[in-house]
ZAVO-900985 format. One record per atom (N, C-alpha, C): residue number from 1; residue in three letters; atom name; x, y, z. Coordinates in Angstrom, 3 decimals. Example, Ala and Ser with C-alpha at 12.3 -4.5 7.8 and 13.67 -1.06 7.14 Angstrom:
(r 1 'ALA' 'N' (13.190 -5.690 7.800)) (r 1 'ALA' 'CA' (12.300 -4.500 7.800)) (r 1 'ALA' 'C' (13.200 -3.300 7.800)) (r 2 'SER' 'N' (12.850 -2.250 7.080)) (r 2 'SER' 'CA' (13.670 -1.060 7.140)) (r 2 'SER' 'C' (12.900 0.030 7.870)) 
***
This chain:
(r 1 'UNK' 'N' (79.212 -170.377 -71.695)) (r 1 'UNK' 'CA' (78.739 -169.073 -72.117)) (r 1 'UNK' 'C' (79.538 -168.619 -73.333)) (r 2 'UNK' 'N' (78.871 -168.317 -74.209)) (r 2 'UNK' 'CA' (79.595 -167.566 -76.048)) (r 2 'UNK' 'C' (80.112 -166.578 -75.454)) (r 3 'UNK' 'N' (81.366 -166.055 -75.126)) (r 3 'UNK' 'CA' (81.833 -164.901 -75.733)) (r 3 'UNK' 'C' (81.975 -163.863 -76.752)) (r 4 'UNK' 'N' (81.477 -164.397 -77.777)) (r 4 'UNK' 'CA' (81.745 -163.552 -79.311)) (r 4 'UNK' 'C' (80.550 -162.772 -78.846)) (r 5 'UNK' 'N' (81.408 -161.692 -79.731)) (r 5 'UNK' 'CA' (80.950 -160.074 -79.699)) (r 5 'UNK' 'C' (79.886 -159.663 -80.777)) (r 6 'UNK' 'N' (79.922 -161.002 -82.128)) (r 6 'UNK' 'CA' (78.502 -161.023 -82.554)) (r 6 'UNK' 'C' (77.560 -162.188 -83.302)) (r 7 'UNK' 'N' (76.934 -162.542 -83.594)) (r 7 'UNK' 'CA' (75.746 -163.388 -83.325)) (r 7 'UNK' 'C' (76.455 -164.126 -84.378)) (r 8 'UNK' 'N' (76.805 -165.885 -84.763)) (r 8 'UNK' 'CA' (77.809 -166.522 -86.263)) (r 8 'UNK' 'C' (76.179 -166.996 -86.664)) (r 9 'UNK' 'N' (76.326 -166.942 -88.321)) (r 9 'UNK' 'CA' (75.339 -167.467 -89.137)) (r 9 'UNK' 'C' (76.560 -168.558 -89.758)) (r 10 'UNK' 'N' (75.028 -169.749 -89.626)) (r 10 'UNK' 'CA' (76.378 -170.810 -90.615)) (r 10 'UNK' 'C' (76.709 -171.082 -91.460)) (r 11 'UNK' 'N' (77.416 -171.046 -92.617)) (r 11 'UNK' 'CA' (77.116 -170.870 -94.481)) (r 11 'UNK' 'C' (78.473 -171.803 -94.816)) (r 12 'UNK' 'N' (77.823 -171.560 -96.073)) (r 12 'UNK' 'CA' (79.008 -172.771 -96.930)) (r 12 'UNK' 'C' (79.220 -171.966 -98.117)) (r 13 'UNK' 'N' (80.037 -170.980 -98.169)) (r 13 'UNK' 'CA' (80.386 -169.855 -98.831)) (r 13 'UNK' 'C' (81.769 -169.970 -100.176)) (r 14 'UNK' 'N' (82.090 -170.584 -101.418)) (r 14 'UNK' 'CA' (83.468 -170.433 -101.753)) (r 14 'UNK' 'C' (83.947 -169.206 -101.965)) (r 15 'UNK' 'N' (84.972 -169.579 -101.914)) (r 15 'UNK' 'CA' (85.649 -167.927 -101.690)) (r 15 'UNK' 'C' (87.667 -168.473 -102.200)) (r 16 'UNK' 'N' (88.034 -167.572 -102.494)) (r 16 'UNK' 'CA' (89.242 -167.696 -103.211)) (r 16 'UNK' 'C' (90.342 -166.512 -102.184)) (r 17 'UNK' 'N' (91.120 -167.330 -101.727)) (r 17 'UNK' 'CA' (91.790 -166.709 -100.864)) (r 17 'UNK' 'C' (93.530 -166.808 -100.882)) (r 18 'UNK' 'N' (94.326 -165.307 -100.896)) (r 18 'UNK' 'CA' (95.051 -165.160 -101.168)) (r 18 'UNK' 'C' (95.742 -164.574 -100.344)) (r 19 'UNK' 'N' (97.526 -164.679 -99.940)) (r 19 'UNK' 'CA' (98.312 -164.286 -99.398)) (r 19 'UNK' 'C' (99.794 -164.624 -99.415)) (r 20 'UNK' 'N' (100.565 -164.428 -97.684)) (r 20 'UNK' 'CA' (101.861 -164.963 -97.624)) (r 20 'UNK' 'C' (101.863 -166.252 -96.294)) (r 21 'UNK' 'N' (102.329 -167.319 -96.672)) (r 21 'UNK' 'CA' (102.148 -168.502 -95.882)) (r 21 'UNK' 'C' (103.423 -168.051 -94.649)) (r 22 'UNK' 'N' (103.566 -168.905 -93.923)) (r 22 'UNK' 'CA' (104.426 -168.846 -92.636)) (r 22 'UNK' 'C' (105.345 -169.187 -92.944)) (r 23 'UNK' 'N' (105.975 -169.569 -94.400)) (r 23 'UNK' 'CA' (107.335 -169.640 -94.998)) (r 23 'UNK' 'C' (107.601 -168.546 -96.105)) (r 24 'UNK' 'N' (106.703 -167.425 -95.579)) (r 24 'UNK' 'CA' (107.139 -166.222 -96.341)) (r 24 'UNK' 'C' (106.825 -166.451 -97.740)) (r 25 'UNK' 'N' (106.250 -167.243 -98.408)) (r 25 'UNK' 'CA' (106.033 -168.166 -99.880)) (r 25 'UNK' 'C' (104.154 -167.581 -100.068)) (r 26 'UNK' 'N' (103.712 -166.488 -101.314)) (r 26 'UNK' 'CA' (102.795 -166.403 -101.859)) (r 26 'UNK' 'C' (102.414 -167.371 -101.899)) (r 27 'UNK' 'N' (100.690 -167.327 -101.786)) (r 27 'UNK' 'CA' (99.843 -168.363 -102.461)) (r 27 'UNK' 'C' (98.678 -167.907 -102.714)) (r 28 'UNK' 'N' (97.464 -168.629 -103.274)) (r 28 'UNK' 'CA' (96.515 -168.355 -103.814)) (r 28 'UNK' 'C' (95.262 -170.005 -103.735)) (r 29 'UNK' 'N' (94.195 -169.756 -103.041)) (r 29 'UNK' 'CA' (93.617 -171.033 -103.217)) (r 29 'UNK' 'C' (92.438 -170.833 -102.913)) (r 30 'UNK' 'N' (91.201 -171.815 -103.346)) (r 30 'UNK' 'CA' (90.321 -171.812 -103.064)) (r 30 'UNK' 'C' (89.962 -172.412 -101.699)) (r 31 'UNK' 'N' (88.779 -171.973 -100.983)) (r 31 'UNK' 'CA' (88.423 -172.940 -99.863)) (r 31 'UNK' 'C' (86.944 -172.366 -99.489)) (r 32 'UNK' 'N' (86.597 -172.314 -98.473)) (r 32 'UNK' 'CA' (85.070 -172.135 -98.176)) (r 32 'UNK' 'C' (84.782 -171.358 -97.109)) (r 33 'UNK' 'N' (84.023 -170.544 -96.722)) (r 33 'UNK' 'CA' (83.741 -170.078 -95.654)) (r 33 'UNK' 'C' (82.685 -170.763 -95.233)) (r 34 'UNK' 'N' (82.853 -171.350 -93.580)) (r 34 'UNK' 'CA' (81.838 -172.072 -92.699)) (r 34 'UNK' 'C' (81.038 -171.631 -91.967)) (r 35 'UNK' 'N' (81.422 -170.080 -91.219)) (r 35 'UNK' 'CA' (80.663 -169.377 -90.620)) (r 35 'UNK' 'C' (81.307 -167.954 -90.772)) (r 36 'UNK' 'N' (79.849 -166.755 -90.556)) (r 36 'UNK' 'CA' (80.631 -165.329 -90.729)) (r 36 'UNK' 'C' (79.631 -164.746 -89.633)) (r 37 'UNK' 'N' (79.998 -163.515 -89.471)) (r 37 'UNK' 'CA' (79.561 -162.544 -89.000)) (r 37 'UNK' 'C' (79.746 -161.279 -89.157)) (r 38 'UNK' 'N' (79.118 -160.548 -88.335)) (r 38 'UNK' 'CA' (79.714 -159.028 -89.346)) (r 38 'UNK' 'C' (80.999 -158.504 -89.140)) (r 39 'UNK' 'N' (82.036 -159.416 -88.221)) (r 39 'UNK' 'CA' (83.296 -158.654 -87.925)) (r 39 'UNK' 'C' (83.970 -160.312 -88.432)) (r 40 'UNK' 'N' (83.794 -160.806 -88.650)) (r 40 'UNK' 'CA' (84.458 -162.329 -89.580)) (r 40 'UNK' 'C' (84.045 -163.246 -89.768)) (r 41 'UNK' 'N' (85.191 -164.319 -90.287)) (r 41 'UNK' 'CA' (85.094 -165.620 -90.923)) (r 41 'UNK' 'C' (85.542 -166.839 -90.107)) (r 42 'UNK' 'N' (84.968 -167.987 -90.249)) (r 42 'UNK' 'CA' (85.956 -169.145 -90.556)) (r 42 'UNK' 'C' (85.722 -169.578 -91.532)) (r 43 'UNK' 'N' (87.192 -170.173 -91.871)) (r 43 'UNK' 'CA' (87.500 -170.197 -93.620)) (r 43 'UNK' 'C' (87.765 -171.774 -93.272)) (r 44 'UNK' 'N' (87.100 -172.775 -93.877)) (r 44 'UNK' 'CA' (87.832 -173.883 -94.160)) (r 44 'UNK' 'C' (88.748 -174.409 -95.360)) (r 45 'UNK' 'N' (89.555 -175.623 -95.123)) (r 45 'UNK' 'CA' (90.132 -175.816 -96.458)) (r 45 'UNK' 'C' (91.488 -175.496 -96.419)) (r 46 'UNK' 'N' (91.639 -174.782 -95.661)) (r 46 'UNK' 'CA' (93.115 -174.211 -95.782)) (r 46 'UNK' 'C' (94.313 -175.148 -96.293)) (r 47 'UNK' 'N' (94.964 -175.186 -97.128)) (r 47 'UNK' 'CA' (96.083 -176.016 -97.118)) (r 47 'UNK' 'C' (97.571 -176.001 -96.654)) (r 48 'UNK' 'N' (97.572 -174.572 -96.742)) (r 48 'UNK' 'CA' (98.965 -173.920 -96.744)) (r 48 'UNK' 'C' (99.066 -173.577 -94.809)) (r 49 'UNK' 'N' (100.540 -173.794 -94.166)) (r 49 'UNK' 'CA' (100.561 -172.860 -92.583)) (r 49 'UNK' 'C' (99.950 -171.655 -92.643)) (r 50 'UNK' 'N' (99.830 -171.057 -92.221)) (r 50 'UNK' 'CA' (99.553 -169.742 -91.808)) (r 50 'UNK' 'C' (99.680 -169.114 -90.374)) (r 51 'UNK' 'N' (99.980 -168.173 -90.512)) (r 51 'UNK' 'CA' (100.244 -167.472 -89.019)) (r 51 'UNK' 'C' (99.247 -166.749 -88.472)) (r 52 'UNK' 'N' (99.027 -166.311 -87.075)) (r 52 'UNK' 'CA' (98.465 -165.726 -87.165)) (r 52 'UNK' 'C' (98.758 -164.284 -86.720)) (r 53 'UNK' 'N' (97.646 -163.596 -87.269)) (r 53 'UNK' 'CA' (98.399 -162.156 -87.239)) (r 53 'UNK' 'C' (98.846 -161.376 -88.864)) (r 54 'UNK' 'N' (98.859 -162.756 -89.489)) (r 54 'UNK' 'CA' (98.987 -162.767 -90.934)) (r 54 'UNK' 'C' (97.640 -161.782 -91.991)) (r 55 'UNK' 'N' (98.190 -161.068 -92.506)) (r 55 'UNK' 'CA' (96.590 -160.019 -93.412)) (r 55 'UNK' 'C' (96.543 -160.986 -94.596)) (r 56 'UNK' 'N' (95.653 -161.348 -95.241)) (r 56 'UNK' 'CA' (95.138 -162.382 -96.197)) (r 56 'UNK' 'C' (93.783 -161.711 -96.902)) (r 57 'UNK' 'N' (93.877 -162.037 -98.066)) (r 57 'UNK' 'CA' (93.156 -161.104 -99.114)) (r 57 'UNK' 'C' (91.901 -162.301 -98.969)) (r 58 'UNK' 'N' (90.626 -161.980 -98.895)) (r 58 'UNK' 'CA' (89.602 -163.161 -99.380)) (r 58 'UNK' 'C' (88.655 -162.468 -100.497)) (r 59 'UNK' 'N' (88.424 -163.202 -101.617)) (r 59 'UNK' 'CA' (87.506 -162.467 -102.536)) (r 59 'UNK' 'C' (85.786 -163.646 -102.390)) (r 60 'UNK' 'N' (84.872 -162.986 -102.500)) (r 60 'UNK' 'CA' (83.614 -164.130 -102.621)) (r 60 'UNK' 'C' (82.931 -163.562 -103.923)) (r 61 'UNK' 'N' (82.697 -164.007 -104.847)) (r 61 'UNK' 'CA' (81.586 -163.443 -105.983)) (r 61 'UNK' 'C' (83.264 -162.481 -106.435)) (r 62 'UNK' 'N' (82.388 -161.316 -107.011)) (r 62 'UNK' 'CA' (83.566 -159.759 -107.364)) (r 62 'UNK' 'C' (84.114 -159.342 -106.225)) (r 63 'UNK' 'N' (83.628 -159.049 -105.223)) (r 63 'UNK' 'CA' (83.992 -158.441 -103.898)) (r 63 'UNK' 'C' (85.431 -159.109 -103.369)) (r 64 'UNK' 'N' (86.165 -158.325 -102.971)) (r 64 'UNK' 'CA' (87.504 -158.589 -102.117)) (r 64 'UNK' 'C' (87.408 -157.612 -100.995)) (r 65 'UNK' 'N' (88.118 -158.271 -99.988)) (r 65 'UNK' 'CA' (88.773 -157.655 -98.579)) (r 65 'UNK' 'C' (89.123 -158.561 -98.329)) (r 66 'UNK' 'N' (90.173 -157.506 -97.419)) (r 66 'UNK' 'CA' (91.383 -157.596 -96.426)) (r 66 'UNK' 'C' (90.937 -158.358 -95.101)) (r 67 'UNK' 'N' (91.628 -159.483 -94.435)) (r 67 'UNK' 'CA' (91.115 -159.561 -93.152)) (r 67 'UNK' 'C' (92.375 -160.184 -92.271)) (r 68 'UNK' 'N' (91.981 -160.003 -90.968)) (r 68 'UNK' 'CA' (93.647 -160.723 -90.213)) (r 68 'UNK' 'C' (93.412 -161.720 -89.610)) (r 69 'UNK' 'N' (94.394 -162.798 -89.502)) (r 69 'UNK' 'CA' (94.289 -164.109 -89.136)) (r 69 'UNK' 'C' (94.158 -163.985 -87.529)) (r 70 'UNK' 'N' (93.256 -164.523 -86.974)) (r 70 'UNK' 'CA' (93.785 -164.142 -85.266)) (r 70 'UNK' 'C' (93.414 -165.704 -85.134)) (r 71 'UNK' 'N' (93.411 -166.603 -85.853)) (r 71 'UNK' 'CA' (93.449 -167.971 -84.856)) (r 71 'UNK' 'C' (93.721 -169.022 -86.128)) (r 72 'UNK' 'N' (94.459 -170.295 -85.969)) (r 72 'UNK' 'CA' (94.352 -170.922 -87.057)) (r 72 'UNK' 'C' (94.070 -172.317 -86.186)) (r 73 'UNK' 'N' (93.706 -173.880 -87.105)) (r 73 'UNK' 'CA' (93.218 -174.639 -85.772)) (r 73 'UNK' 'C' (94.524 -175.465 -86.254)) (r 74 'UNK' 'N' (94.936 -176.240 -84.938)) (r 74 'UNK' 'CA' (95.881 -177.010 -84.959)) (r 74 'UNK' 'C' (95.572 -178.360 -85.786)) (r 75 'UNK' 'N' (97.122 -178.437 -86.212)) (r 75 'UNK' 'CA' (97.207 -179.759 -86.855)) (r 75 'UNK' 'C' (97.028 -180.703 -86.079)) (r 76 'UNK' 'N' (96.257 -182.006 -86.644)) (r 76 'UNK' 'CA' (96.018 -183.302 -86.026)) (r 76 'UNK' 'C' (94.923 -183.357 -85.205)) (r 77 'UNK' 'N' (94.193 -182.159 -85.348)) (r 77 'UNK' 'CA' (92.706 -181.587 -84.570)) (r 77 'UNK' 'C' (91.433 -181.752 -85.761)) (r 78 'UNK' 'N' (90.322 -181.490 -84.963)) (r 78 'UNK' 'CA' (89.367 -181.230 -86.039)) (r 78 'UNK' 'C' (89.422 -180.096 -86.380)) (r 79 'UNK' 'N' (89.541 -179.234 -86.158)) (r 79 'UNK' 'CA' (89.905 -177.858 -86.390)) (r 79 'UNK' 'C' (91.203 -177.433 -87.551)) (r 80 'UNK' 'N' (92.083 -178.473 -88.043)) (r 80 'UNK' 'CA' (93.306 -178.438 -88.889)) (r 80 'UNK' 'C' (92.357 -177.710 -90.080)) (r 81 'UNK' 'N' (93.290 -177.201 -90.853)) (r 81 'UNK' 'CA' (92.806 -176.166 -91.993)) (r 81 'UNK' 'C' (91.685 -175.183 -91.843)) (r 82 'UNK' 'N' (91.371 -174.931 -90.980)) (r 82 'UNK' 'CA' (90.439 -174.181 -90.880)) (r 82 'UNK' 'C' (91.132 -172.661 -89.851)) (r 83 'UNK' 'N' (91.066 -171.928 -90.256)) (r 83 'UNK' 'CA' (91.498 -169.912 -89.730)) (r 83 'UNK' 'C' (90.370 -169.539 -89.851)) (r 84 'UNK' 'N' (90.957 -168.456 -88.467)) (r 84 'UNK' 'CA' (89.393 -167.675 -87.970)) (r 84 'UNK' 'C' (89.979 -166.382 -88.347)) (r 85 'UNK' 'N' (89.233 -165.802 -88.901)) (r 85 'UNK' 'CA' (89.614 -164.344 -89.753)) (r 85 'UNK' 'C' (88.619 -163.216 -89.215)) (r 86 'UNK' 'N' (89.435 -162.213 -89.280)) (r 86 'UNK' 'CA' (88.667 -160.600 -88.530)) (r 86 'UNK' 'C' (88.733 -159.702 -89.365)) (r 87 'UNK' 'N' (87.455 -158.919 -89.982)) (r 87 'UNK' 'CA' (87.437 -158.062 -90.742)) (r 87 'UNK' 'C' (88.210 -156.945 -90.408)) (r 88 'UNK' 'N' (88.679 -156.383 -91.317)) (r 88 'UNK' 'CA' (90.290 -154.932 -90.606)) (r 88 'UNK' 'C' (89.284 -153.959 -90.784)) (r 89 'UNK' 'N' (89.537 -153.070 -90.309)) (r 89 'UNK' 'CA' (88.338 -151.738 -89.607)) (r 89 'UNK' 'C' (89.291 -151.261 -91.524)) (r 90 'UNK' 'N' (87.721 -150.086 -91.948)) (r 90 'UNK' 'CA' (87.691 -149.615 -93.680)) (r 90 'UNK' 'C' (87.910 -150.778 -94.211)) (r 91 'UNK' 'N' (88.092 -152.212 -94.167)) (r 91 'UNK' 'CA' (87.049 -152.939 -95.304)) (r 91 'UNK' 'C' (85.678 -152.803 -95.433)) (r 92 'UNK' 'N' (85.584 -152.934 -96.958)) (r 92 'UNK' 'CA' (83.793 -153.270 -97.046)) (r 92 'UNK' 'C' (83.508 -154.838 -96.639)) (r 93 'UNK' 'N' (82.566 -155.020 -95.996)) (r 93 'UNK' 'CA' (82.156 -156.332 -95.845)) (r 93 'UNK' 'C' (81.111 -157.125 -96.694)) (r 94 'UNK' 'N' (82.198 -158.075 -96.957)) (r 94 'UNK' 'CA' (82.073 -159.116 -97.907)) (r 94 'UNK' 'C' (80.458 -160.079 -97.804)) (r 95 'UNK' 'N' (79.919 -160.270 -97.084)) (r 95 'UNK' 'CA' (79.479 -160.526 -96.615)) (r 95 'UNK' 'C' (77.082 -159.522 -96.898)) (r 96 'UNK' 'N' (76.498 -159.891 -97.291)) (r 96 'UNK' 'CA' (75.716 -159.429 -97.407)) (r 96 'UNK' 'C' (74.843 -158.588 -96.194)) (r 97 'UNK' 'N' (75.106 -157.342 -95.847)) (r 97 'UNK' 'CA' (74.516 -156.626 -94.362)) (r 97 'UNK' 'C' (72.998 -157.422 -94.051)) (r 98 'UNK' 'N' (72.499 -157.970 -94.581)) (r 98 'UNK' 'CA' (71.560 -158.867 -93.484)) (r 98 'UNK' 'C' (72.013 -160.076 -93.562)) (r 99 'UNK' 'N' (72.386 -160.618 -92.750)) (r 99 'UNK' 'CA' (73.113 -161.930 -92.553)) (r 99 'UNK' 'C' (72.300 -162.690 -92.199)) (r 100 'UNK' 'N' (70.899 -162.240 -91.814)) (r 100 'UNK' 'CA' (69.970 -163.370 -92.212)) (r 100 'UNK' 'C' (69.270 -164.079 -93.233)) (r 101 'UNK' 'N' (69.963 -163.086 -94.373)) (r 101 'UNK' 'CA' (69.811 -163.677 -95.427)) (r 101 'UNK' 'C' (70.402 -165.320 -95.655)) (r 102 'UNK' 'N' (71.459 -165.725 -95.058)) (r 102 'UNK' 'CA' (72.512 -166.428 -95.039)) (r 102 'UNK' 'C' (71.808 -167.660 -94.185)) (r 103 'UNK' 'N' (71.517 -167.324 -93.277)) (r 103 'UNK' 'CA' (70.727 -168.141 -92.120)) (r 103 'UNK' 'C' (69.488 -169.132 -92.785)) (r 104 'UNK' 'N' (68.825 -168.440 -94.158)) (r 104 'UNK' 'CA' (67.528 -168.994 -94.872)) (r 104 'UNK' 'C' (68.150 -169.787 -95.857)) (r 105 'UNK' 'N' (69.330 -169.189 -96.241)) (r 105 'UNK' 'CA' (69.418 -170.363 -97.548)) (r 105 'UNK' 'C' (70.291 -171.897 -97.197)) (r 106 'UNK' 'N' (71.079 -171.647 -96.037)) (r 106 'UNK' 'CA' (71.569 -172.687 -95.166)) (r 106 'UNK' 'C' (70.478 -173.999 -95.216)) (r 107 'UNK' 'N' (70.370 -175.492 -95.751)) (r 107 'UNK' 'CA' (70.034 -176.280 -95.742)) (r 107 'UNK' 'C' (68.796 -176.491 -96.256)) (r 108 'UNK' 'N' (68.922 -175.257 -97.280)) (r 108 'UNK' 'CA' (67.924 -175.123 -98.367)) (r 108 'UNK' 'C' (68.621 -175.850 -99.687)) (r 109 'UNK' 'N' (69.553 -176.313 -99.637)) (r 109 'UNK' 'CA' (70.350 -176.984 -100.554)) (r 109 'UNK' 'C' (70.946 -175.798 -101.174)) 
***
């Protein structure tokens, strides 16, 4: 049974994402978003540790927000580089309000 609280559309989104790694060390990098919803992300690509709990800037297109790390996937998993991110309550969402928009262009090339 899904637990999540709302419905994931699946996308292949770049997005340029910025913060502080788990050695306290700025960074800045590109990677992709794999799936969103209206309260978050998973971001693939990741290169850098990250914590979670960590606030991390993501920009897509012009648009930026804020979001918090609440899961990252373990190393040596399929899941390695990839953080699951939660939109922080007063961001705008990044993300286009019909998210079924997202759903149509998915494997439309």
């Amino acid at each position: 049974m899904d637990r999540r609280r709302n419905p994931r559309i699946t996308a292949m989104l770049p997005v340029r994402v910025w913060g502080v790694d788990a050695h306290a060390l700025p960074f800045m990098q590109l990677a992709t978003v794999r799936n969103i919803s209206s309260s978050g992300a998973v971001v693939q690509g990741i290169r850098r540790r990250i914590q979670p709990g960590e606030v991390l800037e993501v920009q897509s297109g012009d648009d930026k927000a804020q979001f918090k790390v609440v899961w990252v996937g373990r190393t040596g998993t399929s899941r390695e580089g990839e953080i699951g991110l939660e939109t922080l309550p007063a961001e705008p969402c990044l993300w286009d309000q019909d998210l079924s928009r997202y759903s149509e262009l998915v494997g439309t090339g």
